[in-house]
C-alpha positions as CSV (number, residue, x, y, z in Angstrom):
1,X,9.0,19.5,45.4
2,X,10.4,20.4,41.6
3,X,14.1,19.7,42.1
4,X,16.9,22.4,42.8
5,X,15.6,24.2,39.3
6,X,12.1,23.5,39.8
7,X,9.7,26.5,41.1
8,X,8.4,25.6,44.5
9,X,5.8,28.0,43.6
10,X,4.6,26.3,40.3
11,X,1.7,24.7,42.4
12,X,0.2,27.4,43.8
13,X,0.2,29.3,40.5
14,X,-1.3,27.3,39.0
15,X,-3.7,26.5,41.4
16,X,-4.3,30.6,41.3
17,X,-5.1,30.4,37.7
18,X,-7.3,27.3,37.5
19,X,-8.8,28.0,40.3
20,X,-11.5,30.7,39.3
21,X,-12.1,28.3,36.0
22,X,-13.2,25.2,37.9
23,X,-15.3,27.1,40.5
24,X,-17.0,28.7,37.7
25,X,-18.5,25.3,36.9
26,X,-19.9,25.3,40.4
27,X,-22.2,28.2,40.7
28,X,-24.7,27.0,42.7
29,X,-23.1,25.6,45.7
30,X,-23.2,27.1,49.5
31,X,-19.6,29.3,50.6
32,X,-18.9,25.8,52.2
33,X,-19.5,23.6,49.3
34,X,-17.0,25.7,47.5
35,X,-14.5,26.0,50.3
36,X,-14.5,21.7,50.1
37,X,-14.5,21.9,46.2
38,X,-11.1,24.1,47.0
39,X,-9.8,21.7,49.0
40,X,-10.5,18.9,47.0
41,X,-8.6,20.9,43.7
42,X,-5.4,21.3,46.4
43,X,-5.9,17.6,47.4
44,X,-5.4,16.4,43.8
45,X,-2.6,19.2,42.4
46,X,-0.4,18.3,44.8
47,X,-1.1,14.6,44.1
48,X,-0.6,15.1,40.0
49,X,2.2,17.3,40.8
50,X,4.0,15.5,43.1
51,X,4.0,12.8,41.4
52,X,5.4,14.0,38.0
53,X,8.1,15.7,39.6
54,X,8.8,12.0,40.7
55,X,8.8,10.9,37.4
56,X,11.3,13.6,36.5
57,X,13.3,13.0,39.1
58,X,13.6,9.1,38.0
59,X,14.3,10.1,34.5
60,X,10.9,9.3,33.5
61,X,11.4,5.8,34.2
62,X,8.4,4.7,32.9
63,X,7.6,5.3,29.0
64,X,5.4,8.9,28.7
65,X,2.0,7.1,27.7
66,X,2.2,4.5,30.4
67,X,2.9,7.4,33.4
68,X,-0.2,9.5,31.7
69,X,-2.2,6.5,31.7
70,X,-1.4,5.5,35.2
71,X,-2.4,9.5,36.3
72,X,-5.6,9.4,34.2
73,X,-6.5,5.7,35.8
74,X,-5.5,7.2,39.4
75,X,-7.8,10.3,39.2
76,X,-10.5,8.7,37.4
77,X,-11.2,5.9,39.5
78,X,-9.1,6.4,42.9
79,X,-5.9,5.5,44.2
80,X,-7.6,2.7,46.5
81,X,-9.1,1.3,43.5
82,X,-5.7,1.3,41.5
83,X,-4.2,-0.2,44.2
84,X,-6.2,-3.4,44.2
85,X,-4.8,-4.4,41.0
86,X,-1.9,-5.5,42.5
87,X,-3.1,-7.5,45.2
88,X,-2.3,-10.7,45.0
C-alpha cells in the first residue's frame, strides 16, 4: 500500500496505538458495540491511509491544503455526500 519503501505495516501500528485511546472515549458500550466501533476505526484508516499513499504516489498532485481539505470534507460528512458535488 506505501510504495516499495513504504511500511506495509504502518497501518496496523498505528491502528495498535490509537486504538486503546479512541476506545477509551467509549466506556460504556456492550463487547459488541466496541467490536463495531473497531471496525468502524479499520474502515476509515485504511480509507485515510490509502488514500495519502495515493497522493504520494502522484507526487502530491494536488496542492497540501486542498488534499487535507478534501480528507477532512470526506470524513466529516461521507464519501456519498462528497460525491454529489460533482453530479451534474
Amino acid at each position: 500500500m506505501l510504495g516499495e519503501n513504504g511500511d506495509p505495516h504502518f497501518r496496523q501500528k498505528v491502528l495498535t496505538k490509537l486504538t486503546p485511546t479512541v476506545l477509551s472515549l467509549y466506556k460504556k458500550l456492550t463487547p459488541v458495540e466496541l467490536l463495531e466501533v473497531s471496525y468502524l476505526m479499520e474502515y476509515q484508516s485504511a480509507a485515510i491511509l490509502s488514500t495519502i499513499a495515493k497522493w504520494y504516489a502522484h507526487d502530491k498532485d494536488l496542492p497540501m491544503e486542498q488534499f487535507l481539505e478534501l480528507l477532512l470534507a470526506v470524513t466529516t460528512n461521507g464519501v456519498q455526500s462528497e460525491l454529489s458535488k460533482y453530479r451534474r
